[in-house]
C-alpha positions in Angstrom: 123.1 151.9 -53.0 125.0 148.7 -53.5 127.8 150.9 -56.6 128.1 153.6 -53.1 128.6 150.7 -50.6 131.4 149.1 -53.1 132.7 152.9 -53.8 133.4 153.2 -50.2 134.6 150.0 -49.3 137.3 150.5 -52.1 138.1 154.3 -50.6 139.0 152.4 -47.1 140.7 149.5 -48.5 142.8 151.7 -50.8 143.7 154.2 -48.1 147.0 155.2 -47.5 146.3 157.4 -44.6 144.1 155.4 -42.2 145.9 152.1 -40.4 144.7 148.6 -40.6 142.7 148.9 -37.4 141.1 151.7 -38.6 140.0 150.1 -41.8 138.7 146.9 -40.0 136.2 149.2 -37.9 135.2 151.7 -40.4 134.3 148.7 -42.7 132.2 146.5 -39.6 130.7 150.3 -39.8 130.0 150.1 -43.3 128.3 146.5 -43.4 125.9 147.6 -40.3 124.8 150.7 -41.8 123.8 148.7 -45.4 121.6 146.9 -43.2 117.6 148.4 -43.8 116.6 150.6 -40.6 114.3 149.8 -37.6 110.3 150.6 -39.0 109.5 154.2 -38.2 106.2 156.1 -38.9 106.6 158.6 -41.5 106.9 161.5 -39.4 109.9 159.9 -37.7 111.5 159.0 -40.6 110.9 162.5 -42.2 112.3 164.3 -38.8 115.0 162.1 -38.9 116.2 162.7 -42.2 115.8 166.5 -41.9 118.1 166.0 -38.8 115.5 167.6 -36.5 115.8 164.3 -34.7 119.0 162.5 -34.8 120.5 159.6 -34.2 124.0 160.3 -33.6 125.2 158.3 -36.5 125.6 155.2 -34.4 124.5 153.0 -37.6 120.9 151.4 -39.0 121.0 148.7 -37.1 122.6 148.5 -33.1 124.3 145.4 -32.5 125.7 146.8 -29.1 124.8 149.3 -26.8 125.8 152.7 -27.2 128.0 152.8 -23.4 128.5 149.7 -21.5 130.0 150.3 -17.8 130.7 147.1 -16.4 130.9 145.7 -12.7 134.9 145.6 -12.6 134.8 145.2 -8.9 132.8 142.2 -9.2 134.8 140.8 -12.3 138.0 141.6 -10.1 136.0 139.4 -7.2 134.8 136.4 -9.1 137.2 136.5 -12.4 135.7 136.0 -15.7 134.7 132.1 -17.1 134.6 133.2 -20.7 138.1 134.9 -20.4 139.5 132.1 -18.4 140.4 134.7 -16.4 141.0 133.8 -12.4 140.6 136.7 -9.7 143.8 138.5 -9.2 146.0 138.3 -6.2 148.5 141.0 -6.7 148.7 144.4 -8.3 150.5 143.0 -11.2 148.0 140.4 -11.9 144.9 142.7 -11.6 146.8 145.5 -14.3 146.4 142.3 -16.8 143.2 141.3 -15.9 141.9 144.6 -16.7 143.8 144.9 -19.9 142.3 141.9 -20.9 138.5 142.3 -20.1 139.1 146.3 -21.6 139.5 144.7 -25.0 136.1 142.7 -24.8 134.2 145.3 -23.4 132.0 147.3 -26.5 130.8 150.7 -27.4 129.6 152.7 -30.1 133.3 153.7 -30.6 134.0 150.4 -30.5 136.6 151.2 -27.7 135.2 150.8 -24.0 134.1 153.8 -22.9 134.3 153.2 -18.9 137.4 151.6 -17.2 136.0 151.8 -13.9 136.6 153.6 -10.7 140.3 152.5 -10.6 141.6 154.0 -7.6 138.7 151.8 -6.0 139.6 148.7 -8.0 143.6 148.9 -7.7 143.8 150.5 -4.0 143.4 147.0 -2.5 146.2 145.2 -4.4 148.9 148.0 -3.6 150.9 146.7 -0.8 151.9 149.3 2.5 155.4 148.4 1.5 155.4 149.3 -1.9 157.7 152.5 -3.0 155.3 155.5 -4.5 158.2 155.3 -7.5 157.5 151.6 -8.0 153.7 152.1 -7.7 154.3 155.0 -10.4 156.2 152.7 -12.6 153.1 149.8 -12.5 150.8 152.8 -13.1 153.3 153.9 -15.8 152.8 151.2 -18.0 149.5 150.1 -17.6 149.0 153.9 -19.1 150.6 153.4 -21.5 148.9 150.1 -22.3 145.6 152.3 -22.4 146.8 154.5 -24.9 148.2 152.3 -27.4 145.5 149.2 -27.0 142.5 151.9 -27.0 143.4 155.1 -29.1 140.2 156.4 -28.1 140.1 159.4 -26.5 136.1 158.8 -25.5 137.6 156.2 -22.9 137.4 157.1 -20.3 138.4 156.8 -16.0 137.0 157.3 -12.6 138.8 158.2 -9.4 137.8 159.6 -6.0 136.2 160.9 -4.0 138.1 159.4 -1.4 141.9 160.0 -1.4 144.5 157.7 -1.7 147.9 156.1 -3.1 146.5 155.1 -6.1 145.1 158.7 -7.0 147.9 160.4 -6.2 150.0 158.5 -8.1 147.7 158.5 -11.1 148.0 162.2 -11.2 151.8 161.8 -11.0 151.9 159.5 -14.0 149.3 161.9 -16.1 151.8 164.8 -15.4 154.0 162.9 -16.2 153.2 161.2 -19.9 150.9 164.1 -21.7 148.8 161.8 -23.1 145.2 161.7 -24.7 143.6 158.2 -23.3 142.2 158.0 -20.9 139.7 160.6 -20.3 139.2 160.8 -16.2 136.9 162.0 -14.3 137.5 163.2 -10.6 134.6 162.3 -8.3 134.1 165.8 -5.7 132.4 165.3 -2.5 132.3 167.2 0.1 134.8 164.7 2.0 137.1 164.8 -0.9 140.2 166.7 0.2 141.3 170.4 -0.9 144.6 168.8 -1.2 143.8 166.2 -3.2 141.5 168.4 -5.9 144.5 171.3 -5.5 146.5 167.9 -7.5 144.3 167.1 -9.4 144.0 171.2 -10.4 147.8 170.7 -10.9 147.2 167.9 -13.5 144.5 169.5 -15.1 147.2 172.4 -15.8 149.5 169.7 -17.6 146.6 167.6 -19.3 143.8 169.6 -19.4 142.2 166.0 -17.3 140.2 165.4 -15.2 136.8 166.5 -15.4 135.4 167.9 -11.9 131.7 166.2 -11.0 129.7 166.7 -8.3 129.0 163.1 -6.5 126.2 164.1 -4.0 124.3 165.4 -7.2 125.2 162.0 -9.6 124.2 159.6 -6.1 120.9 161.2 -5.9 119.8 160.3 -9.2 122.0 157.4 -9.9 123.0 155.6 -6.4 126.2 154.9 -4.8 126.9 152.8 -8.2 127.7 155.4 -10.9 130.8 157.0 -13.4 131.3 159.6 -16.0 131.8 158.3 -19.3 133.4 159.2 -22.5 132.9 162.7 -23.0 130.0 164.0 -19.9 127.4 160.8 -19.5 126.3 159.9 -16.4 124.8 156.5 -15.9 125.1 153.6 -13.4 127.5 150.9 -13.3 126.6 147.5 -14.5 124.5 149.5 -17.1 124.7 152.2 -19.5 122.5 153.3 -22.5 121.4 151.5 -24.7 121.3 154.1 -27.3 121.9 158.3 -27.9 119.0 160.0 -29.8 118.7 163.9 -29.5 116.8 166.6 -30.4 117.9 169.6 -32.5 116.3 172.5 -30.7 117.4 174.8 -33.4 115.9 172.7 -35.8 112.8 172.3 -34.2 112.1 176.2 -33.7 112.3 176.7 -37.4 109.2 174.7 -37.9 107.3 176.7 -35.1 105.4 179.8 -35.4 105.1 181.7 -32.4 107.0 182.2 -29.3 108.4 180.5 -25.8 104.8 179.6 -24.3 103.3 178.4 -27.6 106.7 176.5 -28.6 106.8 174.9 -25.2 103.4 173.9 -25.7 102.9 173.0 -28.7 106.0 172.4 -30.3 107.9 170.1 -27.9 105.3 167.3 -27.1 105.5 166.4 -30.9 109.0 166.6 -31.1 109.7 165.1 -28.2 107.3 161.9 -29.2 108.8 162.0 -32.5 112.7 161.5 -30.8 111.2 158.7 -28.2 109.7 157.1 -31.1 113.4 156.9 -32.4 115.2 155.8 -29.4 112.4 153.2 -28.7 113.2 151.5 -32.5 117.0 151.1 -31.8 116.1 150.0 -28.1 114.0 146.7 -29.3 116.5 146.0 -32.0 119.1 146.2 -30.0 117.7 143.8 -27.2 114.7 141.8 -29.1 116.6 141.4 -32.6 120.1 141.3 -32.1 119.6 139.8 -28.6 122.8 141.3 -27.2 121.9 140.8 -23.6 120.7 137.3 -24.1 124.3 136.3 -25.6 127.2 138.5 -24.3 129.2 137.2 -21.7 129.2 140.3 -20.1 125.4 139.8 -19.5 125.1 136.2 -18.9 128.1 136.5 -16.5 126.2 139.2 -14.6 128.8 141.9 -15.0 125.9 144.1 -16.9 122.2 143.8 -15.9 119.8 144.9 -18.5 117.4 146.2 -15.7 120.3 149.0 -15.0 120.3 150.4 -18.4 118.4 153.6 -19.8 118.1 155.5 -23.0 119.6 158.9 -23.1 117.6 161.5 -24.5 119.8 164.5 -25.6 118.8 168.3 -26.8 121.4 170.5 -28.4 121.0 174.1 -29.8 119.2 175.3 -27.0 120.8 179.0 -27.8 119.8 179.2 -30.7 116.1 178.2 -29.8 116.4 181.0 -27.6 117.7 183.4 -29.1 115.5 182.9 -32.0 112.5 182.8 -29.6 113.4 186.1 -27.8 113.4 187.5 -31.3 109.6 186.4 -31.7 108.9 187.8 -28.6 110.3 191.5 -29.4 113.0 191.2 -27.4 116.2 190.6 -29.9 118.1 192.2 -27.4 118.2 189.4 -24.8 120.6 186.9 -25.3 121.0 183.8 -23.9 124.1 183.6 -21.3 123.7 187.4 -20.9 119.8 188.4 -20.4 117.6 187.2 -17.5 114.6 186.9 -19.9 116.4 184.6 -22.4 117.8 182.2 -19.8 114.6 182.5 -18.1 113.0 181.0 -21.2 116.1 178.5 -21.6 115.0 176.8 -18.0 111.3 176.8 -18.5 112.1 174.7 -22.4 114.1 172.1 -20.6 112.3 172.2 -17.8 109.2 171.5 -20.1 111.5 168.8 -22.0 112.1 167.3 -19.2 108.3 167.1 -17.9 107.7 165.2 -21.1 110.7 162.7 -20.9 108.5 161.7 -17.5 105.6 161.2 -19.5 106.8 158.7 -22.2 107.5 155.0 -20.7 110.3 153.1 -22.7 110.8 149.7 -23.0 114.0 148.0 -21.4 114.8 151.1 -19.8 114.4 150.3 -15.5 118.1 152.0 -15.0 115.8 155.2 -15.3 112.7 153.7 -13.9 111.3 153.1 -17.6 112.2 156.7 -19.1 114.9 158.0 -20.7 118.0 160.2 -19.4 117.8 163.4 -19.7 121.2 164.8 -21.0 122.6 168.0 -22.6 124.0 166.2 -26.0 128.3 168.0 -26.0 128.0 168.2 -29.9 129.6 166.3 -32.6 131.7 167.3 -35.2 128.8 167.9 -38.5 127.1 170.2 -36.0 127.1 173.6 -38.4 124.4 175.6 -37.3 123.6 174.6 -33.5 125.4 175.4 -30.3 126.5 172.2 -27.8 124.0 171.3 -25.7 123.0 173.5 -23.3 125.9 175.5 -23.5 126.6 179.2 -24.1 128.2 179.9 -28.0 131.8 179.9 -28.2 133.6 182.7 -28.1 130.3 184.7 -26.7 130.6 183.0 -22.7 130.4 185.8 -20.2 133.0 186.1 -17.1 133.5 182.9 -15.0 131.2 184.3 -11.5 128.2 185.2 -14.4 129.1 181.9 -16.4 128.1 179.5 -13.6 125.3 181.4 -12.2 123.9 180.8 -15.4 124.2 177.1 -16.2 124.5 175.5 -12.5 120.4 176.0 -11.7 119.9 173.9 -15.0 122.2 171.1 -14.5 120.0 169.5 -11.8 118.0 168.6 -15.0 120.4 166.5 -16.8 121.1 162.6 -15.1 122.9 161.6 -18.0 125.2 164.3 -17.9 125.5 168.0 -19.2 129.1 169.8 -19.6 130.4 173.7 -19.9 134.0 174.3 -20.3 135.7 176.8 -18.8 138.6 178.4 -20.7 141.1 180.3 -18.0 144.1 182.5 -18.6 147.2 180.1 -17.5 147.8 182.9 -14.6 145.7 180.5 -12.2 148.7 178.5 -12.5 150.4 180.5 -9.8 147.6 180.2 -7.5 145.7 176.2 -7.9 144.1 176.9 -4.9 142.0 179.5 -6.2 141.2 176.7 -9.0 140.0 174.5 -5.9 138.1 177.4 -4.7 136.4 177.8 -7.7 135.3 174.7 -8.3 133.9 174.0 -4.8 131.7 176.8 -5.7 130.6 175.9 -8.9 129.8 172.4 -7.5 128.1 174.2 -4.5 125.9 176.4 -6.5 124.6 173.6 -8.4 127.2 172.6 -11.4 126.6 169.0 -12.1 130.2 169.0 -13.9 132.9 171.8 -13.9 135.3 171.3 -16.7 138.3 173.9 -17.5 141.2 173.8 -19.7 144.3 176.7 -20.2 143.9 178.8 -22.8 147.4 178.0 -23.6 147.4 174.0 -23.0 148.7 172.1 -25.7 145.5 169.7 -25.5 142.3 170.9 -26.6 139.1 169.8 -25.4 136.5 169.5 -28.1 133.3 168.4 -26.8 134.6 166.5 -24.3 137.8 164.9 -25.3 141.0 165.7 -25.7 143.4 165.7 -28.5 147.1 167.7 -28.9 147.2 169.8 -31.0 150.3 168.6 -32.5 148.7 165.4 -33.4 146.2 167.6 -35.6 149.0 168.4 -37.6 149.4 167.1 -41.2 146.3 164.6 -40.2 145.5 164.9 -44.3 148.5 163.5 -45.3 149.4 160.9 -42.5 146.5 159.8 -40.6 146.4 159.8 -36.8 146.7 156.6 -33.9 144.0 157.9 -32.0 140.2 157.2 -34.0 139.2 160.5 -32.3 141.5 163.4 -33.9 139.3 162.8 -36.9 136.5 163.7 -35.3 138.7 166.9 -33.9 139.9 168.0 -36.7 136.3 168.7 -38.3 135.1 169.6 -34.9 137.5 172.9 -34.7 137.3 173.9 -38.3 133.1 173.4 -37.7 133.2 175.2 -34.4 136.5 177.0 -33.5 136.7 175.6 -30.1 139.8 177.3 -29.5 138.1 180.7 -29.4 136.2 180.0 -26.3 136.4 183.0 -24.4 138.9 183.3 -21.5 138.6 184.1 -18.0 140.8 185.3 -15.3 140.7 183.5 -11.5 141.1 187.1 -9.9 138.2 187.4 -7.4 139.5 191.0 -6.5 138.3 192.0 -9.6 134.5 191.5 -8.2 134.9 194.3 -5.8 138.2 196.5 -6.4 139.5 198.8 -3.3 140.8 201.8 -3.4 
């Protein structure tokens, strides 16, 4: 243990690729996970190192939480004692503030993941008088800031659902700059303007951002107080989760015999017990060892509440499981995403996962009323052998109407978020309203999230995030700014995302005259 630790240490110091930042976190990473894990029982500890349960590789021993979202509104209000930070008065003043308290804020990435609603923060500060190119010219270089002081591209922006200048001109600067960070996320009511999401469309045609989430859905199970962060995670503001634990669906049908009754019966309670158990270790050393909300200022300054945060209890492979299952039941034919038998049995194992999740109290977890979140975990890059999530394989989703009907009755499932992406021919790009169209309906029929990308963008969306794909390029020989395109990289060789199959916005096709 101690001649690999001292191996690896040497292989960051020495590196010519990675930059200093870089080495300074990857080394913090290095000392936590030398640290001895929190006691499991033996069956956890065996799941765990099969990878049936998983921990996300967020390190032995959590120092911080996983996602943090802080109360920047109330930050903005009061200012900040251990920053020495006074309220703002002007636009200007509140852009610094927020670059400041950004860089204290923590995550797993190290990065915040959550920069708050800013349309809502940054509306009141813009003056009536102020030029839109002025306005875009702040915004300008406070984007900027983002991307070079977090080269992250898990963090991550709110905006909407209301219009406004701020908006507007946020989509104006995106369209403008092409770049990775940060990650937004456009709040859809049914308020919010077609104008305003025909923009954002317009943006997402240049950026491949923002994400499209439904808010009536996320204010039902979260309140008024809620964002999307990094990649698709739902959880309220002036909390977050403590920790990411998930279950590998695929995984756990390989050690079941029998088929969709007996796995959802037998199968899941022990599994399900056995990822809890997991979650609840990291949860009390998070908060009873390391103490984190009993010395961050964040928390002691009342700009995080430890009552508001949850755990967030993810499954992934669920295709697989099915598919698998169907086999069992003599019916190979029926593929999940494309038979009513296998997504049948896809709803009534998440519906039966989720039963559980109500079941199993956790402690320092009254954000979710003392369980977990439910969420459909996006993947990470050493997934090999499981599908996303929820999700439908790549390269095997069916057309866009058959897509959604699919996957929106089983997002109402997720509160912590759940993701498909939606890969459309770049001929919607003469017609953004038929974009709009199609994601009111998506949202409409149920879609927590609707997510789409062209299929001939120059960012790529891997789980979540973005990256260019020109910043992929020689990554081997010269490294990369932003911490995520290593996580890319072996995320498209590992799963293609590239080859996601593409659809065509071209509703005559559902009924052709003539």
């Amino acid at each position: 243990m101690k001649d690999r630790f001292i191996s690896e240490a040497e292989g960051l110091v020495n590196s010519r690729v990675i930059g200093y930042d870089q080495k300074v976190r990857r080394l913090a990473a290095l000392a936590a996970n030398a640290l001895p894990y929190p006691a499991l029982s033996p069956l956890c500890q065996e799941a765990l190192e099969a990878r049936v349960v998983c921990d996300m590789y967020e390190g032995n021993r959590p120092f911080t939480p996983r996602y943090v979202l802080p109360d920047y509104a109330k930050a903005l209000r009061n200012g900040v004692k251990y920053l020495e930070l006074e309220p703002p008065s002007n636009l200007d003043d509140a852009l610094s503030f927020l670059t400041i308290l950004y860089s204290q804020v923590p995550s797993v990435t190290t990065y915040p993941v959550y920069l708050g609603d800013l349309d809502a923060l940054l509306e009141p500060y813009v003056p009536a008088d102020l030029p839109d190119d002025e306005l875009d010219a702040k915004l300008r270089r406070f984007w900027i800031q983002l991307d070079r002081l977090l080269p992250d591209a898990f963090t991550h922006a709110n905006v909407g659902p209301a219009d406004g200048r701020v908006i507007r001109s946020i989509w104006r600067v995106e369209r403008s700059l092409r770049q990775v960070v940060p990650n937004l996320t456009l709040k859809v009511s049914p308020e919010t303007p077609d104008d305003l999401i025909e923009d954002a469309v317009r943006t997402v045609f240049v950026t491949a951002k923002p994400h499209f989430v439904n808010h009536p859905m996320m204010v039902a199970d979260h309140g008024t107080e809620y964002a999307a962060v990094s990649c698709y995670n739902s959880l309220k503001v002036r909390g977050g989760a403590h920790t990411l634990v998930r279950l590998n669906l695929k995984r756990a049908v390989d050690r079941h015999l029998g088929g969709v009754d007996a796995f959802c019966l037998e199968s899941l309670p022990h599994w399900v017990e056995l990822t809890s158990e997991l979650g609840e270790a990291r949860i009390r050393s998070l908060v009873e060892d390391a103490g984190f909300f009993e010395s961050n200022f964040l928390a002691t300054e009342g700009l995080i509440e430890l009552d508001r945060f949850s755990m967030m209890f993810g499954i992934f492979g669920l295709a697989e499981c099915v598919n698998e299952l169907m086999v069992r039941e003599g019916q190979p034919e029926a593929r999940y995403g494309h038979d009513p038998r296998a997504n049948a049995a896809a709803h009534q194992i998440v519906g039966r996962i989720a039963e559980l999740i109500k079941d199993r109290r956790l402690p320092y977890c009254n954000g979710g009323g003392g369980f977990a979140y439910l969420h459909s975990q996006s993947g990470i890059d050493l997934d090999l052998d499981a599908t996303a999530g929820t999700r439908i394989p790549i390269g095997d989703e069916p057309s866009m109407l058959e897509h959604i009907e699919v996957c929106a009755p089983i997002h109402q499932l997720f509160p912590a978020g759940i993701s498909d992406i939606f890969h459309v021919e770049e001929t919607v790009t003469r017609n953004p309203r038929a974009m709009v169209d199609v994601i009111r309906g998506a949202l409409g029929a149920g879609m927590r999230d609707f997510t789409f990308n062209l299929d001939s963008n120059e960012f790529i969306r891997i789980t979540g995030y973005l990256v260019r794909k020109s910043d992929l390029l020689g990554l081997d020989e010269h490294g990369a700014r932003h911490s995520s395109d290593y996580l890319a990289a072996t995320a498209e060789v590992n799963h293609t995302v590239t080859t996601r199959a593409i659809k065509r916005v071209i509703a005559a096709e559902l009924s052709p005259q003539g």
